[in-house]
N, C-alpha and C positions, 0 to 999 in steps of 0.2 A: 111153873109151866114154861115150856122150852119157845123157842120162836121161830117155831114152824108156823110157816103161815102157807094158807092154799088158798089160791087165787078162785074161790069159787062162790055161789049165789049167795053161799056161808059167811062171806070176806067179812062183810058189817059186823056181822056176829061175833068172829072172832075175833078182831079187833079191840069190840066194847068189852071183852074177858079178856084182852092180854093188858091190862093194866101193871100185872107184875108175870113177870119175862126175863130171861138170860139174854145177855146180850154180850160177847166177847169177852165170858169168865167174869161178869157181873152180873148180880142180881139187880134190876130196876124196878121200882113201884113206884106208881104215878097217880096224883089225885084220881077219884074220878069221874072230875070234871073236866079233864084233857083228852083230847082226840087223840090216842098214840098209833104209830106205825109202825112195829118195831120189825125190826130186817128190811128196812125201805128198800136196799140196794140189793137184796135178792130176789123181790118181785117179778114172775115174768114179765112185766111190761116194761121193767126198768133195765130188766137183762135184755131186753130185746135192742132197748137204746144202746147198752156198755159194750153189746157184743157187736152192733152195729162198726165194721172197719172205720167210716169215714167219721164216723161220733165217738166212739172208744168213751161215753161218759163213765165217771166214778161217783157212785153214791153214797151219803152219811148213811148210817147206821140206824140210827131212829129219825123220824119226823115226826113232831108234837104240837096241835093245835093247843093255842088256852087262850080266849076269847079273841082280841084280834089280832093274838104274839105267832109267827109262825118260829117253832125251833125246831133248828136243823143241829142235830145230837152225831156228834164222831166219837165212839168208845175204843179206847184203846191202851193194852191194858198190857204191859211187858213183863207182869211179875210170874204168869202162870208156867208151869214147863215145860207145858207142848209151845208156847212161843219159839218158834224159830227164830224171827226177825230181832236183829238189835235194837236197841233206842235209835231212829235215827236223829240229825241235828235239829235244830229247833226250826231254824231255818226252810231245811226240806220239810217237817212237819205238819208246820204252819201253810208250806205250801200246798200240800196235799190235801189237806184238809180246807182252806180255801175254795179250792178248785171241786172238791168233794159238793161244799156246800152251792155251788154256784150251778155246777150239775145238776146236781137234784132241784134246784129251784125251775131247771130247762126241764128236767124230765117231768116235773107237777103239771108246769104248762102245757106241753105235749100231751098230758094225761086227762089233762082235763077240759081240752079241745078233742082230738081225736080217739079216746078209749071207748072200746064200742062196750064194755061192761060199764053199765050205769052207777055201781053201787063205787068200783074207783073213780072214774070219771069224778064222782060226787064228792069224795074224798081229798082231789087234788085238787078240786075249784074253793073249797073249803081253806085249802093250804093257800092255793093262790090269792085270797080274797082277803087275807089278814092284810093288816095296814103296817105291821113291822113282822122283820126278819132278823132272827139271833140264833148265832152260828155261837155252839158250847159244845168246848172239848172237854170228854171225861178220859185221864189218863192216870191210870196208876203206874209207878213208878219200878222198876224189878228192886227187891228187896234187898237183893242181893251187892247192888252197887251203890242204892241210893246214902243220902243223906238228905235230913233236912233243910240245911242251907242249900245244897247240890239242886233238890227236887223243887226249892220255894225259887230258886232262880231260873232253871230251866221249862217252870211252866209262865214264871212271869216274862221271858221273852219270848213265847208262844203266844201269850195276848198279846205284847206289844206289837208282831207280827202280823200276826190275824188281824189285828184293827188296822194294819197300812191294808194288806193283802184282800180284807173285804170290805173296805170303803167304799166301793160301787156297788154294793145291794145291801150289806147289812147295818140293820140299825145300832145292835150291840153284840159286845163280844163276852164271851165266858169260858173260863178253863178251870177245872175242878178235878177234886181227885173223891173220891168216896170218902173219907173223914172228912170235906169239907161241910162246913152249916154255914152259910149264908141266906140271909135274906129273900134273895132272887129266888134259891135255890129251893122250889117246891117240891121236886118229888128225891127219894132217898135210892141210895145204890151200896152194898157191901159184895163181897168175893164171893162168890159162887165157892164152898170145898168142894165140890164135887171134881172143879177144875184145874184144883190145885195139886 
């Protein structure tokens, strides 16, 4: 199922059915005991924010409740062929994505004070209300340049990053690639072919 999402009475609905969703030439499926959001940052209410001149917010990619965890998910995925964009440094990366998460944690609040649809409203107070925030990068790597060593260094200076760059709201940091299995790591993601 793709991750269209339409802001309508529907929203709750489809929501609780996009448990598994494309997202950025990945495939994600998520227990389903997690509240997902997937294409957070296409949402009209969040476009209203990013298009806003004097706010210009940028938002992650998914938003995933699981009991009081909020996770804020950036997928970013270099290998496919329509990617235009280079890798860029880890540096700007981590930046971007920082900033990504910190937005979106503005835009929940915003959302769940003033959204006059009840069923997001409900949804961002939900996100607001968890007791920790974990900002996880999912990045696959372009196949074409990578290396193992290359790609186990340049995502481990993306955590190290992220954990200076979100010290002021997040409780933990994650960076993963889809073959990773880790513990933490509840729900599973592989390549979409379709997008490759």
């Amino acid at each position: 199922m793709r991750n269209t999402i339409r802001l309508t009475c529907y929203w709750r609905k489809t929501i609780d059915e996009m448990k598994q969703f494309t997202q950025d030439g990945n495939v994600y499926e998520f227990p389903d005991d997690w509240l997902v959001v997937p294409a957070y940052d296409e949402l009209p209410f969040f476009k209203r924010l990013s298009g806003n001149q004097a706010i210009m917010a940028k938002g992650c990619d998914i938003v995933a409740v699981c009991g009081d965890e909020l996770w804020l998910i950036e997928a970013k995925d270099y290998d496919r062929k329509s990617v235009k964009e280079t890798r860029p440094k880890s540096t700007e990366l981590a930046t971007t994505i920082a900033r990504k998460g910190f937005d979106t944690l503005a835009g929940l609040q915003v959302g769940s004070r003033y959204q006059p649809n009840p069923e997001v409203a409900d949804i961002c107070r939900q996100a607001v209300n968890c007791k920790k925030v974990i900002v996880c990068a999912t990045i696959e790597p372009s196949t074409a340049i990578s290396s193992n060593h290359y790609d186990r260094q340049f995502l481990h200076q993306i955590r190290e990053q992220l954990k200076r760059n979100t010290a002021g709201y997040a409780n933990k940091v994650y960076v993963t690639q889809n073959r990773d299995e880790k513990a933490w790591k509840k729900w599973s993601s592989h390549k979409d072919p379709s997008s490759r």
